[in-house]
N, C-alpha and C positions, 0 to 999 in steps of 0.2 A: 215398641222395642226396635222393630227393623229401624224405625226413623231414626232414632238417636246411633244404632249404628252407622248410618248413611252418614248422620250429622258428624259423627268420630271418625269417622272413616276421612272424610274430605277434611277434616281437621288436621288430620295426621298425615293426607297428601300435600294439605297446600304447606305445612309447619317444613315439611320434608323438603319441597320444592323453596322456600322462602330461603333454607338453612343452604341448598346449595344454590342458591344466587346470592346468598352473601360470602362463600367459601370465596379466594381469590383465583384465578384462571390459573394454570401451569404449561398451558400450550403457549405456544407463539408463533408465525408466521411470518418470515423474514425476506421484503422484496431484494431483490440482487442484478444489477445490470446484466451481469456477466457469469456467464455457467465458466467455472475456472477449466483448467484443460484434463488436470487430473488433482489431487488432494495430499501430495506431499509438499511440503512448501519449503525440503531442503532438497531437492532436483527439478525445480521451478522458478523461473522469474515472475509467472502472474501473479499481479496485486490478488485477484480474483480465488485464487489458492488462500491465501492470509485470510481474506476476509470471510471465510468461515471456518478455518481450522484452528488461527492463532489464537491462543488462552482461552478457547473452547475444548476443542483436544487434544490440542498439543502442548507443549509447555518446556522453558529451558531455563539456565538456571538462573537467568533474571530476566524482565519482563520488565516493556513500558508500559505506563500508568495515564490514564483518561488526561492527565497535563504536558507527558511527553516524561514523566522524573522516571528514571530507572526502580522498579522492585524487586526486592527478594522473591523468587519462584521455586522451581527445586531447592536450590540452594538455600536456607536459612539463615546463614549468614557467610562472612570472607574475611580475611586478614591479607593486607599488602605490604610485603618486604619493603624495607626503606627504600632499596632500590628502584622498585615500581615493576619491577622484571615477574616475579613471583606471587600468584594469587592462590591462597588456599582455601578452596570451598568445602563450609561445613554441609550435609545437605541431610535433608530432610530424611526421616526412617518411617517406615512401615508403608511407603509406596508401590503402588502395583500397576501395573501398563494395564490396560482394557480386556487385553486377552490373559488377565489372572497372573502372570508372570512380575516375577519382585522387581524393582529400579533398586539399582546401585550403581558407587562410583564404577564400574564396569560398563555400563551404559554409557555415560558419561565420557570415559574417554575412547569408545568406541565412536561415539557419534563425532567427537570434535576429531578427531583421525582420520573418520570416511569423509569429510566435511575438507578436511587438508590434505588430501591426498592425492598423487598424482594424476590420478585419473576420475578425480570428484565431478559431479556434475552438478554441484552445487552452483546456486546463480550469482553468488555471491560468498567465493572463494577466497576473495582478496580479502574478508572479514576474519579468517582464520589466520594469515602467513604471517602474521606476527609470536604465531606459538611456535614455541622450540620443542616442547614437550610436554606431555601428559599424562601423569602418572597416578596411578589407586593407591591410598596410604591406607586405606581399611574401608569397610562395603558404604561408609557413611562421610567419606572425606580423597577428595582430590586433587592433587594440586598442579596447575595449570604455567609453567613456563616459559615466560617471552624471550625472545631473540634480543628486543631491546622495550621498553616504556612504550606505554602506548596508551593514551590519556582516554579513548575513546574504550576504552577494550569491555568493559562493564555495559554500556551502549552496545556495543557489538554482539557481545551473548543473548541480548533480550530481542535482538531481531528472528523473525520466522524461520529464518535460513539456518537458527543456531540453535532450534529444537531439538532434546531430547528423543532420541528413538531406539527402539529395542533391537538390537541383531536378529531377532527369531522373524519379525515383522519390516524390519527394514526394507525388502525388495519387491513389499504387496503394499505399501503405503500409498501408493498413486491410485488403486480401487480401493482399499478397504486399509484405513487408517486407523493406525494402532497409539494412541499417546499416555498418556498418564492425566489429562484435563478431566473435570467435572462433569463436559459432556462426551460421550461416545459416539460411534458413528451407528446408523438403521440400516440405511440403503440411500440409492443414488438411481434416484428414475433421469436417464439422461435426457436433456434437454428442458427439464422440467421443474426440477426440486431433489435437494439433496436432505435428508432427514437425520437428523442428531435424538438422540435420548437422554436421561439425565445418567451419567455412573453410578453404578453401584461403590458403595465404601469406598468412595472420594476419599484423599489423603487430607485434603481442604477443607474450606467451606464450603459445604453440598450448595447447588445451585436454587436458586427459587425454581426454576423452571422444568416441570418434568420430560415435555415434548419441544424440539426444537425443527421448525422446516426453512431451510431457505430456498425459495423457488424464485426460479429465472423469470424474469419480464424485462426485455430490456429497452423497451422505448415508452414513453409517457402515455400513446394512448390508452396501452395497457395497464401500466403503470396506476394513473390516475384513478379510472373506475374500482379498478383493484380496492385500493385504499379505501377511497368513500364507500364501497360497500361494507368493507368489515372482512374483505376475502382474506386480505392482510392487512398484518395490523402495525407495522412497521417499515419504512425506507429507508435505511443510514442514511445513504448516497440515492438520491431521488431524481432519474430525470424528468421533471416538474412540465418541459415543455412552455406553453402559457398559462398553466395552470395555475402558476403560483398564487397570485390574489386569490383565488375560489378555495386553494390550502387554508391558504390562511386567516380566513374569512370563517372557516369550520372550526365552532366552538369543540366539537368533538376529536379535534386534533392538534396536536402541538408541532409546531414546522419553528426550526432552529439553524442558522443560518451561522454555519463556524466553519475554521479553517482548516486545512490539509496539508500532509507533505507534499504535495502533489505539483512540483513545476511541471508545465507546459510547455510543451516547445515546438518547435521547428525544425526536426533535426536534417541533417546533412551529414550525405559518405564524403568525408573530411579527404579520403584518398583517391574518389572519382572524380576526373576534371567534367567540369570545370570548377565543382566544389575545393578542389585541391589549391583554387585560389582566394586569397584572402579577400580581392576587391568584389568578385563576386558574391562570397559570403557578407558582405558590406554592404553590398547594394541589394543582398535579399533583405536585409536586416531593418535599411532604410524603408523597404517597401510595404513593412506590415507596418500597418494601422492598428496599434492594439486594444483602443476603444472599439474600433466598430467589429473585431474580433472576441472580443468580450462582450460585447452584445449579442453578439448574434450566437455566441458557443458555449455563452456560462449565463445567459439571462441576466448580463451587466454584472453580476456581483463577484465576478475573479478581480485578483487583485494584480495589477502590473506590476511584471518585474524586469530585469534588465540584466541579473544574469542568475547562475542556477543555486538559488537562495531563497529560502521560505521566508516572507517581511514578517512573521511575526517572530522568526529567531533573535534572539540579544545582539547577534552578530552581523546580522543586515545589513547591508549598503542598498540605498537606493541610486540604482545606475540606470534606470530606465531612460535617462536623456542622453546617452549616450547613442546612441539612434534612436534621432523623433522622424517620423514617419516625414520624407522628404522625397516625393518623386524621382523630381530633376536631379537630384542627388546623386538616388541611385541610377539614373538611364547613363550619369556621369561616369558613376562606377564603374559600370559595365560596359563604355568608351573604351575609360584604360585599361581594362583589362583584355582588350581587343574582342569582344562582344557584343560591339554598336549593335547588333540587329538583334540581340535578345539570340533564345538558345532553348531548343526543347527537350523536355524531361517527365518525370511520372514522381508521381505524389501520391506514397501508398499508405490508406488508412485503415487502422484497425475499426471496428464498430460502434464504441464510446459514440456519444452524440457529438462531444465537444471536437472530436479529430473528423468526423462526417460533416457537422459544420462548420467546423472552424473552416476544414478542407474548402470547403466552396467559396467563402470569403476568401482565404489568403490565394486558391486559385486564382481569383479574379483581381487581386490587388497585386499579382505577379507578372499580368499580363500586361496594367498598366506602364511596365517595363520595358514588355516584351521578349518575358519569360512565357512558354504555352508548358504549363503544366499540368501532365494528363493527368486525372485523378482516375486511382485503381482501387476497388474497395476491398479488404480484404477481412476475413473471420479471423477470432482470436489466433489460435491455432497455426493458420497461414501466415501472420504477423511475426510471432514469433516464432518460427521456422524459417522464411525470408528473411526480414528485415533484421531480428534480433541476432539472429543464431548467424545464421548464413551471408548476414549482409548484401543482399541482392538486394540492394536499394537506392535511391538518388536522394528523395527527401520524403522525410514521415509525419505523421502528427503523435505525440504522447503524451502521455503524464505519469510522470517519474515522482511514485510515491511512496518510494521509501526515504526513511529519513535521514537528515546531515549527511545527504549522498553526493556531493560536491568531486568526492573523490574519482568516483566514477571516468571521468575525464584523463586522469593517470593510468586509466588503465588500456595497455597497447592491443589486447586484444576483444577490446568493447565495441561495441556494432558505429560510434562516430568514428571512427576511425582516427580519432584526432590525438597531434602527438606535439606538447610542445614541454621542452627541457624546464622553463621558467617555473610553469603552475607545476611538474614534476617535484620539481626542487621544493615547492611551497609545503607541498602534499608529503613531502617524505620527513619534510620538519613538524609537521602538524601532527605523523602519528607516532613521532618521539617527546612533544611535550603534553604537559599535563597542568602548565599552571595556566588557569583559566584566561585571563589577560592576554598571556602572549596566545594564546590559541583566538581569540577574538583577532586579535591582528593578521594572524596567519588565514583568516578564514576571510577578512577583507582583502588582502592579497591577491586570493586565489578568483576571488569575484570581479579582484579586477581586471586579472590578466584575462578571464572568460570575456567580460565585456567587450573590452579592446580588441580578443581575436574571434569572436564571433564565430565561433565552430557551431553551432545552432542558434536558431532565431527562439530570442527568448519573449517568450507571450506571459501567459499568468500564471499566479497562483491559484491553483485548481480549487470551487469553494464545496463545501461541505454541506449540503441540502439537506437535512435531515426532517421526515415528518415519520411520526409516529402516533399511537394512541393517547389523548390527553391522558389516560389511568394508566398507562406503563413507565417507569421508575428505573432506573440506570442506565438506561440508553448514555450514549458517548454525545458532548455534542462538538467536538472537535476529532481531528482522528492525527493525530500525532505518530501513528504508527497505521500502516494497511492494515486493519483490523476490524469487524463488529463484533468485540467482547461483549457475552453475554451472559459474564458470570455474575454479575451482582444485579442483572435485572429480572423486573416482576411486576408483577400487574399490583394496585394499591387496593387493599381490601375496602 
């Protein structure tokens, strides 16, 4: 009798044990270069903010889509006066912020208010000044005012910066982030890992995922082991290192190799001399090498560009030969510009691998000039307090990846300092029309006037490393938007 209990017994453990290794996982582990600074991503420029809060737990009232197409989010649907001036958003009912509090159009136009308002500290403020007004027609409808047409403006609400947030929670969002998304926030071990949960009574589609961690590693030794042990089980954005062939070499892993909004550059204080002169902007320009800086900062696979334009947009010009890496060229430049002897300066890098390495290559092809530029290394945080904020800088390395940000350049109190009437003029037509056509033209214009004035040295298109578990399902493999959206992924049963 004992024995056939023994025998039922281990029947019923291993039947029990079989049943949840066929159940599918709900956890995930999510690696991340960059511990962001703080977790609001409408009083922040780090990409590092977006990539774990946007369409995780934050949400506005449209949202880009894994192709880059705008979607319905809060909002359910819109209607646009023939004008173009007037948008009325239907939105969505029965939604509740994380801390139990209802969404409505009150919400709505409180946030796009603190978001335009005198003293916003939103990073991306010039996204709003095309509203004139924003007014609650009842707790389920909005409707939103422009000053004039503005073809981009649907685009513009589905960026991070244009997130829905509740007044009760607005001023604790940078610790402890309140949205209305599918995933909520746990906690925040600094320096370590940031922990997401799944919401309770999602207004949405509930997430496959119950447990969410994204933990910081930000350079490839760590990186790597991580991965192949199983510690994590995902990289969007992977500093691979040399590793790559040993990736992808591992039947147990899938490595996808897509694109980003992410230009590359070179930047320059457009108002400190000797920056403040065009020849010398000309003769840095001449002096990067952009293959052997793409070797050496993207493991060959950036894509060269030539001014601040993602090549896989519709609207692309290739100007890359507008400076081909030409020495003598530039030691010419730098002749007439009365700076035969070259001129010394600091080149401060944020952490990314590609601005640490890049940094040491384009040092070194600056000097062939006789440019001696010091390289200063600097943490997130100090970057963007220096260089971003404060403009205490000569020349930087970045990757500017937020999307169709071209505009950026019009704007007089932006860390280039750079200010020219022409591209102005281009940019103030571009956010008055809407027919698709002439906005292609308008956007070649405006790349070409960057080209020709060389206010940053334009390097590549930042690429898109992504390795993950071969059994995980929605992962992104392009990122169209600074984002690791991880509402529609899951492990495959």
């Amino acid at each position: 009798m004992k024995t056939w209990k023994t025998i039922l017994a281990a029947a019923a453990i291993a039947l029990a044990t079989s049943t949840a290794a066929m159940a599918a996982r709900t956890d995930l582990v999510v690696g991340v270069v960059l511990e962001p600074p703080h977790l609001d991503p409408t009083a922040g420029a780090a990409a590092a903010i977006d990539e774990v809060v946007y369409a995780n737990v934050f949400e506005g009232l449209t949202r880009v889509g894994p192709k880059g197409e705008v979607l319905p989010d809060l909002a359910e649907s819109w209607t646009v006066s023939d004008d173009g001036k007037v948008y009325t958003f239907k939105l969505h009912s029965g939604v509740k912020f994380h801390d139990g509090s209802d969404f409505s159009a009150d919400d709505v136009k409180f946030s796009l208010d603190r978001a335009r308002a005198e003293d916003s500290t939103n990073a991306q403020k010039a996204l709003f000044e095309a509203i004139d007004t924003v007014e609650v027609v009842d707790p389920t409808t909005v409707k939103v005012t422009l000053k004039q047409p503005q073809g981009a403006f649907l685009y513009n609400m589905a960026w991070g910066d244009a997130v829905i947030v509740s007044p009760k929670s607005a001023d604790t969002n940078k610790e402890k982030p309140i949205g209305t998304g599918p995933f909520k926030f746990d906690s925040w071990a600094r320096g370590a890992a940031i922990k997401l949960v799944k919401a309770d009574n999602y207004w949405g589609a509930p997430a496959a995922l119950d447990k969410v961690e994204f933990r910081i590693i930000p350079d490839a030794s760590a990186a790597v082991p991580a991965l192949l042990s199983g510690d994590v089980q995902a990289f969007p954005n992977m500093p691979v290192g040399d590793s790559l062939s040993q990736l992808q070499s591992d039947p147990r892993l899938k490595v996808v190799i897509g694109s980003t909004e992410g230009e590359t550059i070179l930047a320059m204080n457009n108002k400190k001399p000797p920056f403040d002169n065009l020849k010398v902007r000309q003769a840095i320009s001449h002096a990067l090498d952009r293959k052997a800086i793409i070797d050496g900062a993207s493991n060959g696979l950036g894509t060269p560009i030539g001014s601040h334009f993602a090549p896989h947009n519709p609207a692309y010009i290739d100007l890359t030969g507008t400076y081909p890496h030409d020495v003598e060229k530039a030691k010419e430049l730098l002749k007439e510009a009365g700076l035969e002897n070259g001129f010394k300066t600091t080149l401060k890098l944020p952490p990314p691998p590609y601005a640490r390495d890049g940094g040491q290559i384009i040092a070194s092809e600056l000097r062939e000039i006789g440019i001696d530029a010091e390289i200063v290394p600097l943490e997130w945080a100090d970057w963007l307090k220096q260089v971003f904020t404060d403009k205490d800088y000569d020349m930087t390395i970045v990757s500017h990846t937020e999307p169709n940000d071209i505009d950026i350049y019009a704007r007089k109190d932006y860390y280039f300092n750079y200010d020219n009437a022409a591209f102005d003029k281009v940019i103030d037509e571009l956010n008055l029309t809407s027919d698709e056509a002439r906005r292609r033209e308008l956007y070649g214009e405006a790349q070409k006037i960057l080209a020709q004035d060389a206010p940053v040295g334009f390097l590549f298109e930042l690429p898109k490393i992504g390795v993950w578990d071969a059994k995980l399902e929605g992962m992104w493999d392009n990122s169209p938007i600074q984002a690791n959206d991880l509402t529609k992924v899951k492990w495959a049963e």
